[in-house]
BADOGU-148324 format. One record per residue: x negated, y negated, z negated of N, C-alpha, C in turn; residue in three letters. Coordinates in pm, whole numbers, plus 50000, padded with zeros to 5 digits. Example, Ala and Ser with C-alpha at 12.3 -4.5 7.8 and 13.67 -1.06 7.14 Angstrom:
<atoms>
486815056949220487705045049220486805033049220ALA 487155022549292486335010649286487104999749213SER 
</atoms>
This chain:
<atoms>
499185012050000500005000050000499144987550000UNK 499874974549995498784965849989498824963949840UNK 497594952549815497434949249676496144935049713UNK 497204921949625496374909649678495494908549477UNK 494254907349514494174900549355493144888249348UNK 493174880149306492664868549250492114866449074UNK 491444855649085491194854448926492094853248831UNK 492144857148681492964854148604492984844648603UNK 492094830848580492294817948494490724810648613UNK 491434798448615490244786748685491144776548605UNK 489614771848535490244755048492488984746348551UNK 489774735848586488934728048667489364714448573UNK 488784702448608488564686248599489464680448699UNK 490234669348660490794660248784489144657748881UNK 490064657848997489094653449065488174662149137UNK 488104673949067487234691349122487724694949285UNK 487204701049320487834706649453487754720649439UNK 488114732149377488424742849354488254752349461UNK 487694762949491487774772249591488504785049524UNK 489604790949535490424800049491490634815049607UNK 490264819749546489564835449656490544845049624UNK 491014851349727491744859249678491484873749776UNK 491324884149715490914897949757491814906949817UNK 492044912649934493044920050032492714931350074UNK 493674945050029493474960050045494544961250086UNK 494814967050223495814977850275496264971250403UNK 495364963150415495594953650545494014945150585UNK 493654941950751492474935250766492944920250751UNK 492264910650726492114898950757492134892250857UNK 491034904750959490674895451032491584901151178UNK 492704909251115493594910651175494734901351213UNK 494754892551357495224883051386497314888351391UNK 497334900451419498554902251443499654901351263UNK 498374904751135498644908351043498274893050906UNK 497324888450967496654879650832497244873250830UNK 497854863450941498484856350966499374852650805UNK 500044866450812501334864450716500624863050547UNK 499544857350550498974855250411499034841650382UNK 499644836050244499754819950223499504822750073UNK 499514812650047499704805949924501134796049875UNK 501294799649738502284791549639501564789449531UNK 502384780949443501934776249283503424776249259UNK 503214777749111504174780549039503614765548910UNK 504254754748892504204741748795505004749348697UNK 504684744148559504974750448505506754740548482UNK 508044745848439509314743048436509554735048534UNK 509294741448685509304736348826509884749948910UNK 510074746049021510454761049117509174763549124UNK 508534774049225507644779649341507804769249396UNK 506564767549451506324756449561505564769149659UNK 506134764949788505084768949912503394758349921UNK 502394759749957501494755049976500834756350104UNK 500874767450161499884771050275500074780050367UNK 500594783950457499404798850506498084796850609UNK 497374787450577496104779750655494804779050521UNK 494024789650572492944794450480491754799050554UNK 490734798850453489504804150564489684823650533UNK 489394830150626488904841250561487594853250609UNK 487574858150513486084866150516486234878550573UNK 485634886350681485964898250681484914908350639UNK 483774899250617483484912050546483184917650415UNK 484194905050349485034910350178486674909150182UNK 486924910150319488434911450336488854899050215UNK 488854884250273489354881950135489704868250246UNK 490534861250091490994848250194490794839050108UNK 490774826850095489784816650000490854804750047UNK 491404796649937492074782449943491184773349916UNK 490854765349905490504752549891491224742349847UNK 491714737949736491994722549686491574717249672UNK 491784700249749491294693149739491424680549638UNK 490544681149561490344665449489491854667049386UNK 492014676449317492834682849229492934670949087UNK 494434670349092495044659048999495754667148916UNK 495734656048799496824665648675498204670948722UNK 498974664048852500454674048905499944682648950UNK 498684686349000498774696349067498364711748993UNK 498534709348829498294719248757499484729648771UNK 498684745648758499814751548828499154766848802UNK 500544774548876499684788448871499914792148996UNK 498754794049081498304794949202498404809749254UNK 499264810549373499284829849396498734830949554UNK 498074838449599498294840049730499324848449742UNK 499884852549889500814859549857500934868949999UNK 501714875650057501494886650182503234884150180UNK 503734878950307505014877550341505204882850510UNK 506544889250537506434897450628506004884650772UNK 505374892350894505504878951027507394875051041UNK 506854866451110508204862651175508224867851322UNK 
</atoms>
C-alpha cells in the first residue's frame, strides 16, 4: 500500500524558510502519471484544513518530496501534512 511519512515536530522562528520532506513508499515520484497527485495541507490549529500545494521539488533517489516555506509568520503556524489524493 502506500505510506507518506514526514517529521514529527519542526519549530522554526518567524521569518525561517523551512524545508519540510516528506518520504513516499508504494508509489515512484518520479512517476509523472502518479506524483503528480502528491500536495500538501496544514491543519491551524481551531481552523479547517487548508489546501497549500501540489507544486514541490522531488527526489528520486529517496523517493521523497520536500515543501519549502517561505519566510514563515506566526499565521502560518500549523500542522503541515503531505498528502497522496487520487488524479483527476
Amino acid at each position: 500500500g502506500l505510506e507518506l511519512s514526514q517529521p514529527s515536530l519542526v519549530v522554526v522562528k518567524p521569518g525561517e524558510s523551512p524545508s519540510i520532506t516528506c518520504k513516499v513508499s508504494g508509489y515512484s515520484v518520479s512517476d509523472s502519471s502518479i506524483s503528480f497527485a502528491t500536495g500538501w495541507v496544514r491543519k491551524p490549529a481551531r481552523k479547517a484544513m487548508e489546501w497549500i500545494s501540489n507544486i514541490w521539488d522531488n527526489d528520486a533517489s529517496s523517493n521523497s518530496v520536500s515543501l519549502q516555506v517561505q519566510s514563515l509568520q506566526p499565521e502560518d503556524t500549523a500542522v503541515y501534512y503531505c498528502v497522496h489524493y487520487p488524479p483527476q
